[in-house]
C-alpha positions as CSV (number, residue, x, y, z in Angstrom):
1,X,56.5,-57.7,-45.7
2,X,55.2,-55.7,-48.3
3,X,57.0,-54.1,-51.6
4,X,58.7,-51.5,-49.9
5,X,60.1,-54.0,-47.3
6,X,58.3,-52.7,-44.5
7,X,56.0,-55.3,-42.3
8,X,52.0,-54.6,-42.9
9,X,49.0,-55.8,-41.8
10,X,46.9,-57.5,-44.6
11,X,43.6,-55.4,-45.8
12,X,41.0,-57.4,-44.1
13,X,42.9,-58.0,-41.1
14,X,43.3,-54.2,-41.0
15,X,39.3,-53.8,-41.5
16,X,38.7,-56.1,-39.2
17,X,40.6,-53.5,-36.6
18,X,39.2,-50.7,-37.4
19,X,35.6,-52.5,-37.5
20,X,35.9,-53.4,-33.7
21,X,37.7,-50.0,-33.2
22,X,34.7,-48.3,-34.5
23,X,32.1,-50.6,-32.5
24,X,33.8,-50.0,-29.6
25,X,33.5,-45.7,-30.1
26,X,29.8,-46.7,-30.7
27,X,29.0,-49.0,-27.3
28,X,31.2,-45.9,-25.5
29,X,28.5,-43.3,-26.7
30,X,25.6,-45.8,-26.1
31,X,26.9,-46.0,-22.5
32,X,27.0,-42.2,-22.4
33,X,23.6,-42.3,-23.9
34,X,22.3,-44.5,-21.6
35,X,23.6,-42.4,-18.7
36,X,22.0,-39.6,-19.6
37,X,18.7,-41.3,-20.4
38,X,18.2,-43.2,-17.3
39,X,19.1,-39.9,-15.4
40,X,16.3,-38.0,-17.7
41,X,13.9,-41.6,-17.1
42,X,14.2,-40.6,-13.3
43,X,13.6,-36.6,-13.2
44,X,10.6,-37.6,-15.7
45,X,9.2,-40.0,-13.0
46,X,9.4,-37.4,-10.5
47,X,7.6,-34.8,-12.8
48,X,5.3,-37.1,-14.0
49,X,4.3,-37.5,-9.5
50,X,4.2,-33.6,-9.0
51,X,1.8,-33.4,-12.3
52,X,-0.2,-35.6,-10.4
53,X,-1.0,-33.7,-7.6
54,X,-2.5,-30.4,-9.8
55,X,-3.9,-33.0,-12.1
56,X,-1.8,-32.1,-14.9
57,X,0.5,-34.3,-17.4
58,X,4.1,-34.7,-16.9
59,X,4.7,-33.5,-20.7
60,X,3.1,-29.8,-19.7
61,X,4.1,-29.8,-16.4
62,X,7.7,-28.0,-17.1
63,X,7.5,-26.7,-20.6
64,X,10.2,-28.3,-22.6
65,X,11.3,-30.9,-20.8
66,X,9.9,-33.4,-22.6
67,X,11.3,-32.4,-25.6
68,X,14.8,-32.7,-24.1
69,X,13.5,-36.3,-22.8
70,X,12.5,-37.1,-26.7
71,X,16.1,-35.9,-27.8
72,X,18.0,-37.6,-25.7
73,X,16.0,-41.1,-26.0
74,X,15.9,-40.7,-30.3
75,X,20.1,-39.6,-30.0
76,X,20.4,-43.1,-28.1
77,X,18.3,-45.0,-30.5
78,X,20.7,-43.4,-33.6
79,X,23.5,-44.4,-31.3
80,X,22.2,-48.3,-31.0
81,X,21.8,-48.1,-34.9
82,X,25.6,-47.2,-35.2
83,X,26.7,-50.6,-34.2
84,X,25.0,-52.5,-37.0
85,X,26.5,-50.3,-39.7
86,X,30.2,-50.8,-38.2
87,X,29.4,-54.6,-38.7
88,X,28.9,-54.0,-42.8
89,X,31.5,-54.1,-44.9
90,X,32.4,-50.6,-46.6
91,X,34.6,-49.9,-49.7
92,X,37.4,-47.9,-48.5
93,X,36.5,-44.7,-49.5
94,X,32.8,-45.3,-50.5
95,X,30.1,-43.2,-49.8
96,X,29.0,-45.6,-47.0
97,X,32.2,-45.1,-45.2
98,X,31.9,-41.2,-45.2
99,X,28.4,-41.2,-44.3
100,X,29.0,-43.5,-41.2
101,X,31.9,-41.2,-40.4
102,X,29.9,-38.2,-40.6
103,X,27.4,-39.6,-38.4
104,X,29.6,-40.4,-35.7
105,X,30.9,-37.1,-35.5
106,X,27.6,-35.3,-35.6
107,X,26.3,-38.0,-32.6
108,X,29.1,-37.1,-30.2
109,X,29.0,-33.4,-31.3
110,X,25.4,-33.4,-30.4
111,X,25.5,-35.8,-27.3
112,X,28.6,-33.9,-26.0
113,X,26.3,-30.7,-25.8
114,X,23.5,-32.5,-24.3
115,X,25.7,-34.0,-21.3
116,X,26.8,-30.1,-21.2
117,X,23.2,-28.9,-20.2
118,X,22.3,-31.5,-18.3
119,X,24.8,-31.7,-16.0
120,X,24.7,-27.6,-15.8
121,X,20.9,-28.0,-15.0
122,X,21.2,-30.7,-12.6
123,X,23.4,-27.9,-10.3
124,X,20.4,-25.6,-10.5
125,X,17.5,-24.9,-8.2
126,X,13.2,-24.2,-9.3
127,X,13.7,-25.2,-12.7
128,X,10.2,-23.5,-14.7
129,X,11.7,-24.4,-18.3
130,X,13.8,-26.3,-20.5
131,X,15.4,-25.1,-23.8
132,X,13.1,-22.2,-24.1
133,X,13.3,-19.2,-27.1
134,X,12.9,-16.1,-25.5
135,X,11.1,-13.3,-27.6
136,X,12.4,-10.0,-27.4
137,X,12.4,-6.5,-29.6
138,X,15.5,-5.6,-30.9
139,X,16.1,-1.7,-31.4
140,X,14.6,-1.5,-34.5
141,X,11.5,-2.9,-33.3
142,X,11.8,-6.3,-35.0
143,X,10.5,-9.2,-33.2
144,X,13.1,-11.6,-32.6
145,X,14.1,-14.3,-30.2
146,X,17.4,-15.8,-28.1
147,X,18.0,-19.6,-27.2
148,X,17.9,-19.9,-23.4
149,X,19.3,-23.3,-21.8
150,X,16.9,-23.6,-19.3
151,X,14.9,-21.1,-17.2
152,X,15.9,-21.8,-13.2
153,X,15.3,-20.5,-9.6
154,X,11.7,-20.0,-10.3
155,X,12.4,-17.6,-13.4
156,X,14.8,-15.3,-12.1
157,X,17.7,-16.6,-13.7
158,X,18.1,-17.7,-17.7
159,X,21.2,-20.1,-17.8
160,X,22.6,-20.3,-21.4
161,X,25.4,-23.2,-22.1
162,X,27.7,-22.5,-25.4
163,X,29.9,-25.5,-26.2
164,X,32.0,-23.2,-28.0
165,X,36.2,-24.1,-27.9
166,X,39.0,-22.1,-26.7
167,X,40.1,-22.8,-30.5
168,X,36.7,-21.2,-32.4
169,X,36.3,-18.2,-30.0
170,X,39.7,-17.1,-30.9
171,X,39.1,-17.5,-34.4
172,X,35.8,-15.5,-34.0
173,X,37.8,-12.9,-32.3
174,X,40.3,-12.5,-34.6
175,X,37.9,-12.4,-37.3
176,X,36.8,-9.5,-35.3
177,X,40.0,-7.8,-35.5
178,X,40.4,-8.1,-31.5
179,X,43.0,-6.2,-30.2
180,X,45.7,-8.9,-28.7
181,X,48.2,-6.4,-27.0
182,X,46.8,-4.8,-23.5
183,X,45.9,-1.0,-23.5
184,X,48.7,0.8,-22.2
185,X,49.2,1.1,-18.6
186,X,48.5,5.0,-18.7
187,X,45.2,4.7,-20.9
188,X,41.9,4.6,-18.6
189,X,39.9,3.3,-21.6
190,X,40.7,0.3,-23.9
191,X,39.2,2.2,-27.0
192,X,39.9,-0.7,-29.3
193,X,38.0,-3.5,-27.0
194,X,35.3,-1.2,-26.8
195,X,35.0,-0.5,-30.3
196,X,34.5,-4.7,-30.4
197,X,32.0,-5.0,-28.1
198,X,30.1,-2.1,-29.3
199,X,29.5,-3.9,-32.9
200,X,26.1,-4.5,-32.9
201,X,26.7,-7.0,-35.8
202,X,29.3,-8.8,-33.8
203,X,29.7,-12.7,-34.6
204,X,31.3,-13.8,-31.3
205,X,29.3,-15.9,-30.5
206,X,29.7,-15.5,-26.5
207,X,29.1,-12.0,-26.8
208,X,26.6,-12.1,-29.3
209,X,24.8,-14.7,-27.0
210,X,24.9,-12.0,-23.8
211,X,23.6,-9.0,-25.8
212,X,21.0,-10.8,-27.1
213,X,20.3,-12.3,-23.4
214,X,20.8,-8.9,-21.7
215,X,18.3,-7.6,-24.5
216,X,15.7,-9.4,-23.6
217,X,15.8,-9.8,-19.5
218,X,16.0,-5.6,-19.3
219,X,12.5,-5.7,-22.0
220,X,10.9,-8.6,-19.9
221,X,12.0,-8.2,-16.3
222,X,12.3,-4.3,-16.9
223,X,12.2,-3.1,-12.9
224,X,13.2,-6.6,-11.4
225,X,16.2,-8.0,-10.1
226,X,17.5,-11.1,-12.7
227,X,20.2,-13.2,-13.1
228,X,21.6,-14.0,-16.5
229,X,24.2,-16.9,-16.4
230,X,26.2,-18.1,-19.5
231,X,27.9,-21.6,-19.0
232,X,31.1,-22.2,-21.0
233,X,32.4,-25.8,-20.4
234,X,35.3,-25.8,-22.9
235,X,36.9,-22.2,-22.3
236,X,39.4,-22.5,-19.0
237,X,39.9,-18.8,-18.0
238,X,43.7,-17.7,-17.5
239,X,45.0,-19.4,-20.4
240,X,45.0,-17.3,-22.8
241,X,45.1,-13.6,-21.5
242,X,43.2,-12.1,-24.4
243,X,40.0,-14.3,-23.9
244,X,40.3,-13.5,-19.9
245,X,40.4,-9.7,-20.7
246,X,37.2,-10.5,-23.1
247,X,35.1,-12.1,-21.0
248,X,35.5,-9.8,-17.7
249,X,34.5,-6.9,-20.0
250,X,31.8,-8.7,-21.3
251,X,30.4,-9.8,-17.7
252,X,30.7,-6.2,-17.6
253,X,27.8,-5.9,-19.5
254,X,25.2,-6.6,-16.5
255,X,24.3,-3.9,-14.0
256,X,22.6,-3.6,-11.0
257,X,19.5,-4.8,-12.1
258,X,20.0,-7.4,-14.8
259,X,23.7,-9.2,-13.6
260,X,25.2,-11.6,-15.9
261,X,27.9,-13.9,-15.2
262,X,30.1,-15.9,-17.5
263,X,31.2,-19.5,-15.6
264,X,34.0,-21.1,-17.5
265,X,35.5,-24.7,-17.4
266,X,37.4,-24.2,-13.5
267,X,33.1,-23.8,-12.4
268,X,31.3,-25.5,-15.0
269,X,33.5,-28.9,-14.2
270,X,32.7,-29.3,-10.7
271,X,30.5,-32.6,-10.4
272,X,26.5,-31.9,-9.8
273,X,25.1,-32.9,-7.0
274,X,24.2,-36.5,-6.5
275,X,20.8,-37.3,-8.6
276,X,19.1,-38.3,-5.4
277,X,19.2,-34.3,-4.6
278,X,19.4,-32.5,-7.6
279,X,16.0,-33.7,-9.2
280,X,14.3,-32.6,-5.8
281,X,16.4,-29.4,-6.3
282,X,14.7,-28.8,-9.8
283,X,11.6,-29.3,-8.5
284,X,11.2,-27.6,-5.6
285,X,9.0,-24.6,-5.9
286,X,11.2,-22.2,-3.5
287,X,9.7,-19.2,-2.0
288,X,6.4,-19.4,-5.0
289,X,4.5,-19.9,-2.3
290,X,5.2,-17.1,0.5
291,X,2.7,-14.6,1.4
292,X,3.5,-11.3,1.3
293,X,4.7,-9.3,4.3
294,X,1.7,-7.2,6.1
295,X,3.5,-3.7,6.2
296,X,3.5,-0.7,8.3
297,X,1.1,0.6,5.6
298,X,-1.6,-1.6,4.5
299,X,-3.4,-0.3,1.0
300,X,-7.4,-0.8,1.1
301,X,-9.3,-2.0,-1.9
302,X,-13.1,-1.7,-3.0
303,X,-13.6,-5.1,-2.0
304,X,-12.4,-4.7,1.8
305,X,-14.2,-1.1,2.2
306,X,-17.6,-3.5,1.7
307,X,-16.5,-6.3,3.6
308,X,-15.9,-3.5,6.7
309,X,-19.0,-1.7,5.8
310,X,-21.6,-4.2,4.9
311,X,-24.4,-5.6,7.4
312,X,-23.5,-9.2,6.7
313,X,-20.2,-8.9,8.6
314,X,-21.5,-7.0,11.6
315,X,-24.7,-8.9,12.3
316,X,-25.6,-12.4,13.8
317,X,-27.3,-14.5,10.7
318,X,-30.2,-15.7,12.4
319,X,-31.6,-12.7,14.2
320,X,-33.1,-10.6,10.5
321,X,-34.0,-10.9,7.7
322,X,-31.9,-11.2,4.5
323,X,-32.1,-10.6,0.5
324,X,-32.4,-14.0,-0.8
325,X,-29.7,-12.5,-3.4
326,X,-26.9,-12.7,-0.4
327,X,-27.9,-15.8,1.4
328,X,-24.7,-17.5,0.2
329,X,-22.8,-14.4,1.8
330,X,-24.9,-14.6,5.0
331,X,-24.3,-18.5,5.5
332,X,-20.7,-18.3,4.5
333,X,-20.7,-15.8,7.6
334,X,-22.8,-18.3,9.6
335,X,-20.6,-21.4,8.9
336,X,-17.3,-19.8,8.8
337,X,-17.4,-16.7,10.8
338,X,-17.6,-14.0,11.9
339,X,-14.9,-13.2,9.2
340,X,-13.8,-9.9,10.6
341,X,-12.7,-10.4,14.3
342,X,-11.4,-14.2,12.9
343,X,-9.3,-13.5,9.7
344,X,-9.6,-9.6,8.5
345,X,-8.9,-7.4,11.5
346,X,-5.7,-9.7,12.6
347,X,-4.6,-8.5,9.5
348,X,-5.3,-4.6,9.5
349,X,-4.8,-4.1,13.5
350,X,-1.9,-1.6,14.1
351,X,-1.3,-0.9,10.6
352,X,-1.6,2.7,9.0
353,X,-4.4,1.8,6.0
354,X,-4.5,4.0,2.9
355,X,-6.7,3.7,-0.1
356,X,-6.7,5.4,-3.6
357,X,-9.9,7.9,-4.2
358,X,-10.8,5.7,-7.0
359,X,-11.5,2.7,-4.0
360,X,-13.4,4.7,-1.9
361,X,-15.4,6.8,-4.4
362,X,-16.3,2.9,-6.0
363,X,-17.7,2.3,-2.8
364,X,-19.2,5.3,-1.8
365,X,-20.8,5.4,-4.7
366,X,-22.2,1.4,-4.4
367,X,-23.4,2.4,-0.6
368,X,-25.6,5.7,-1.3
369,X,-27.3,4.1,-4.5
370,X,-29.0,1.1,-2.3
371,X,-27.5,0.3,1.1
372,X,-29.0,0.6,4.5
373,X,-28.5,3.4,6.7
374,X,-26.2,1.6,9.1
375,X,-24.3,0.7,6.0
376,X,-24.3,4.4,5.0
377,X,-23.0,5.2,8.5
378,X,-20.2,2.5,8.9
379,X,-18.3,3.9,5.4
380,X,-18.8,7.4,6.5
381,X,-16.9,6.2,9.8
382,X,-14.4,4.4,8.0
383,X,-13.4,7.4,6.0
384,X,-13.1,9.5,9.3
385,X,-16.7,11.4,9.0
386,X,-17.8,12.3,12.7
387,X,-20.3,14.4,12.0
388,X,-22.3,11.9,9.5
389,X,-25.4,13.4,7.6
390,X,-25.8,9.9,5.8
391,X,-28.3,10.7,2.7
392,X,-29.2,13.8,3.7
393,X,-27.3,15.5,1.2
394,X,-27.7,14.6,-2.5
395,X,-25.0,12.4,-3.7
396,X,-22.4,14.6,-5.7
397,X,-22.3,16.3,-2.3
398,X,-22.3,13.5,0.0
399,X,-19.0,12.4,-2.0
400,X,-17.3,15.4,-1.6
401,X,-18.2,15.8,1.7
402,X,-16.7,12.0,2.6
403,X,-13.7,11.8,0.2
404,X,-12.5,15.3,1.7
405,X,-11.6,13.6,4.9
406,X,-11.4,17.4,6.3
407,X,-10.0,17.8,9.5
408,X,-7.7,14.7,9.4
409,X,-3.9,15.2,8.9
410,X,-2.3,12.9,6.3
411,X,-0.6,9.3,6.7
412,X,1.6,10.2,8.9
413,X,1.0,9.5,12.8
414,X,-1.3,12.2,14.5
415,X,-1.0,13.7,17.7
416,X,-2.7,13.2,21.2
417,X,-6.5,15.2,20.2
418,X,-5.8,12.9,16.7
419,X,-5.6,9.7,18.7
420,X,-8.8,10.6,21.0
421,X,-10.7,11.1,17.4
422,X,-9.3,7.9,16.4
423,X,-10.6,5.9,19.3
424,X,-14.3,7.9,19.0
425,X,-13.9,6.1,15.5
426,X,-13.4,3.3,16.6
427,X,-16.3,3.6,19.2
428,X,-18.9,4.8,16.7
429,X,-17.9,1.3,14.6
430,X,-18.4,-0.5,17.6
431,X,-21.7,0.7,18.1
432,X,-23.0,-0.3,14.3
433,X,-21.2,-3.9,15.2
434,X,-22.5,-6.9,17.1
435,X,-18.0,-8.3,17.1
436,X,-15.5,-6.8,18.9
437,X,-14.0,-4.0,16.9
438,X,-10.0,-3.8,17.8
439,X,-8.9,-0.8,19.7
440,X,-6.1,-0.6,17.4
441,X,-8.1,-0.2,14.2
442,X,-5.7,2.6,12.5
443,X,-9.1,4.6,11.5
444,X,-9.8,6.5,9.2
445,X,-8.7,4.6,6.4
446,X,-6.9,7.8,4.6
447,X,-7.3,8.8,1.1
448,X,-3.9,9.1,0.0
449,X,-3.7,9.1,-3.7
450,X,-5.8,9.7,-6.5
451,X,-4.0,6.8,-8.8
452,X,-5.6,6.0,-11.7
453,X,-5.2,3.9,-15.5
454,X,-3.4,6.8,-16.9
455,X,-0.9,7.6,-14.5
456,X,0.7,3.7,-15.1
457,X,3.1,4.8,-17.9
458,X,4.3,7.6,-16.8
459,X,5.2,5.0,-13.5
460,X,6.8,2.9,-15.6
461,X,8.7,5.3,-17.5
462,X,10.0,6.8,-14.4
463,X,10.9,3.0,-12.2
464,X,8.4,2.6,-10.2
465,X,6.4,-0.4,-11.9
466,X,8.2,-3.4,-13.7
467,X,7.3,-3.0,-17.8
468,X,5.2,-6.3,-17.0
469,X,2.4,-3.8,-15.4
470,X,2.3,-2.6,-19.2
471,X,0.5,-6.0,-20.0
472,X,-1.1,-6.5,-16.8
473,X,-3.3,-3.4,-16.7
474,X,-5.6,-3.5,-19.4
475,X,-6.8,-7.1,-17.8
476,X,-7.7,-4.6,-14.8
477,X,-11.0,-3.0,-14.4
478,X,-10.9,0.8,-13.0
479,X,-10.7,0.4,-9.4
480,X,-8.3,-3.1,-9.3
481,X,-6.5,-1.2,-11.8
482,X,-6.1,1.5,-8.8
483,X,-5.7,-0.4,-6.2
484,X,-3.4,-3.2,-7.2
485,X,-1.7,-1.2,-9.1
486,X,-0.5,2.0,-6.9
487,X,0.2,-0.6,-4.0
488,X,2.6,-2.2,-6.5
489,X,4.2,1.1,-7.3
490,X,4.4,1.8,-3.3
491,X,5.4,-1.5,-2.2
492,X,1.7,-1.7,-0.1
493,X,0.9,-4.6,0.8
494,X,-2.9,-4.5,-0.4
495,X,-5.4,-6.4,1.0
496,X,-8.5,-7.2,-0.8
497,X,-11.5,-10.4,-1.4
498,X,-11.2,-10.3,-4.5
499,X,-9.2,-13.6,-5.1
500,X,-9.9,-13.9,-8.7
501,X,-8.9,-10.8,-10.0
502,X,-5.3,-11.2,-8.1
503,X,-5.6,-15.0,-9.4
504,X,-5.6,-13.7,-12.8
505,X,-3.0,-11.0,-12.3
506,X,-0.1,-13.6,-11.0
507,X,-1.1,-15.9,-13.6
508,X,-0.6,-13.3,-16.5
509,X,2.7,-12.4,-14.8
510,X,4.1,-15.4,-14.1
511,X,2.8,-16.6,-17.9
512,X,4.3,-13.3,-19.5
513,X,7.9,-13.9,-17.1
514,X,8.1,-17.7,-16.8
515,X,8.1,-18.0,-13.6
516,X,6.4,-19.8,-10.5
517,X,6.8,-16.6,-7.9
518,X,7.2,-14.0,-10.5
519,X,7.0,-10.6,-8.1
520,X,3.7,-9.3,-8.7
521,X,2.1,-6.6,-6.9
522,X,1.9,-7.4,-3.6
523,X,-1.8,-8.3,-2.3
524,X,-3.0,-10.7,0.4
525,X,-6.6,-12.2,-0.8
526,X,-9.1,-13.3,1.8
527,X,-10.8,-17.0,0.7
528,X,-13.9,-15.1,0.9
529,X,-15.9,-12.2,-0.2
530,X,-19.1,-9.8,0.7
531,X,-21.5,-8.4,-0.6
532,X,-23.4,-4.9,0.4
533,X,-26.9,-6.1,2.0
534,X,-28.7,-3.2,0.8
535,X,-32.6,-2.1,1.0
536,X,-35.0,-4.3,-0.5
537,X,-36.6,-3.7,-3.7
538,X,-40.2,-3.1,-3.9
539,X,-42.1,-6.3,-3.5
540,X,-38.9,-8.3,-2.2
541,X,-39.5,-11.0,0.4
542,X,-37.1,-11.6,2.5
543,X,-35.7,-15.1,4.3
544,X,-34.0,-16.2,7.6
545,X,-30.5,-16.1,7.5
546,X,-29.2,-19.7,8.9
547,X,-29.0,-20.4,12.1
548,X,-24.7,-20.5,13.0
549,X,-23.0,-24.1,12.6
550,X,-23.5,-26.0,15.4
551,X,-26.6,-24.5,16.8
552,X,-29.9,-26.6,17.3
């Protein structure tokens, strides 16, 4: 009993308590640490296995992730040293005492909000990044950037998770001077609310966190449909009918385009799917790699125009003589072909095909400077010319004369003396080819547009390209520039050889939006390629082509 007659525990006994009390908190948070760790160990395995496969190494293979692995494995390790310090003996009061206390709180603070994102990641699909800082313009023009949680479904949704309490936001909002009391019933407009959420200096946090997010989806994904998701773990939603009347206006803040959702505690708690599918979830690559759909109009490039004109594709190898500069064309042909009956006219069969003027000029051009005359003849035919003159005229006017396309009516469908032209077309093409050409070749291949490097702002400014194309066209040379570009603004499919170019174009647009199957424009590319055979220089000796696989 102690001087004031009541019955007390003796000083060190009393230590002694809150020593094992305190060990005990820190073997709870190393077992939440050690959850979350072996969970991480498991999705870094897997990554580590997918790296493998595109010889790559587990820490690059999803940016960021190996950070969070890092963070979570050093919060375990300051955990684990927790235990020794509650063994030491500390002056009531002392320095040491606070120090430990502070670190106990700021190591559940910090582990609570990593258990947060993780178990909101593990319920998402396509994961491309972890813990990412988005850059963005703000309306001044400063450069600036917002914390993103992780970057899922193959980059079309940012997910943001703000451990912020019911408690804080509602301090935040009063600070705000949030009006408590509902508009009245009469008033269309909540004048007050709006004059909160319209404070572009606004410190709550949750709404500070979607303007910012809203910011910099409509700069970056400008023209696409996205998904902006912002997770709130500790705010339960009809408790408090001020905050519920915040956060639907908020929400309110998407649009058609960029959509944003708010998911409090009632969604956010609902247990993640077992590891054993959520890691494959994350990983899984979606729809990245789904071919584009051939539609009813198909747009032409420069690079198919020479693969249907050139002599490579319509002749058999073995029976001329070739450039030795195209020999690798002509075997290709040999080994793997004929390419245009196998893999190009499946493709362009019963399909209306269009072109810019910059495509066809490129190629008109290429053809009348050095190509043979059945070369000459086959572009002329492809452009609709029945009465061909080939290089009878002088070029300036054999380019007019083909790009004209006179006599032919325009995309649309023509009627029954049209589709007798067409089949003559088709006929004359036949006659300069040693494959079957399809009856069902959509000739000519119409000149539809003259679409060109300076018409692509204007496009943008008026919808019809994503702001990405901004970045993507000065990577373009004149005619992919064209091409790719106008069937991007149509919604073309546009076919083309020239696999690089569109190689480099998805990989600047799925660098620029962080995302495995960012919508580019969409563009079939052939695996292979031609090249004109042209009239041999002066002096020139030509070769045998191969002899065709298989043949003694």
């Amino acid at each position: 009993m102690d001087v004031n007659g009541n019955h007390g525990v003796s000083s060190p006994v009393k230590e002694a308590a809150e020593s094992l009390e305190l060990i005990k908190t820190a073997e709870d948070l190393i077992a939440r640490c050690n959850k979350i760790c072996d969970e991480l160990e498991q999705m870094r395995l897997a990554v580590e296995v997918q790296a493998a496969k595109v010889n790559n190494h587990w820490h690059a293979y999803i940016p960021g992730f190996s950070t969070f692995w890092q963070a979570n494995v050093s919060q375990r390790t300051r955990a684990e040293a927790l235990i020794q310090r509650c063994k030491e003996t500390h002056e009531p009061g002392s320095e040491a005492e606070g120090s430990l206390s502070r670190d106990f709180r700021l190591i559940e603070g910090e582990l609570a909000s990593y258990e947060n994102h993780w178990s909101a990641i593990k319920t998402c699909c396509s994961i491309t990044w972890f813990r990412f800082a988005v850059p963005y313009s703000k309306l001044d023009g400063q450069q600036t950037s917002v914390f993103v949680s992780a970057i899922v479904d193959n980059g079309h949704e940012w997910m943001r998770v703000l451990s912020i309490t019911e408690r804080a936001l509602l301090v935040q909002m009063a600070e705000a001077d949030f009006p408590w009391d509902e508009p009245d019933a009469d008033g269309d407009e909540d004048d007050d609310l709006e004059e909160v959420i319209n404070d572009e200096e606004t410190q709550i946090e949750v709404l500070k966190s979607a303007k910012q997010l809203l910011a910099a989806a409509r700069e970056i994904h400008g023209g696409y449909q996205h998904h902006v998701r912002i997770v709130l773990p500790n705010i339960s939603r009809g408790s408090v009918p001020a905050i519920d009347r915040f956060l639907k206006r908020i929400e309110c803040l998407g649009d058609d385009h960029i959509s944003l959702a708010l998911e409090c505690a009632e969604e956010s708690q609902i247990p993640p799917p077992p590891l054993e599918l959520a890691i494959p979830n994350l990983l899984s690559h979606g729809d990245a790699a789904k071919v584009p759909p051939l539609t009813p109009y198909l747009n032409i490039d420069t690079s198919i125009f020479v693969a249907l004109t050139t002599d490579i594709s319509h002749s058999h190898s073995s029976q001329r003589k070739w450039r030795p500069k195209i020999l690798e064309d002509v075997g290709d042909e040999a080994e793997h072909g004929p390419r245009l009956p196998k893999s190009l006219y499946p493709l362009l069969r019963g399909h209306t095909l269009v072109c810019t003027r910059e495509a066809a000029e490129t190629c008109l051009r290429m053809v009348y400077d050095a190509s043979t005359e059945s070369e000459v003849s086959r572009i002329e035919i492809l452009l609709g010319q029945e009465d061909r003159r080939g290089k009878q005229d002088d070029k300036m006017t054999f380019l007019e004369r083909v790009l004209r396309q006179d006599g032919w009516p325009g995309e649309e469908e023509g009627d029954g003396p049209t589709e007798k032209r067409r089949l003559n077309l088709v006929a004359e093409l036949q006659k300069l080819s040693c494959h079957p050409v399809p009856e069902d070749l959509q000739l000519p291949i119409r000149i539809v547009e003259d679409f060109r490097r300076e018409h692509v702002a204007d496009e943008v400014r008026k919808g019809t390209l994503p702001k990405v194309v901004l970045a993507v066209e000065p990577t373009l040379n004149e005619t992919n520039c064209s091409s790719f570009l106008y069937g991007w603004k149509t919604n073309h499919t546009t076919i083309t050889c020239n696999r690089h170019a569109v190689k480099r174009l998805g990989n600047l647009v799925k660098k620029m939006r962080w995302s495995r199957d960012a919508e580019a424009a969409p563009i079939i590319a052939m695996d292979w390629a031609r090249g004109l055979a042209k009239i041999p220089f002066p002096g020139e000796v030509l070769v045998d082509g191969p002899l065709k696989a298989g043949t003694d």
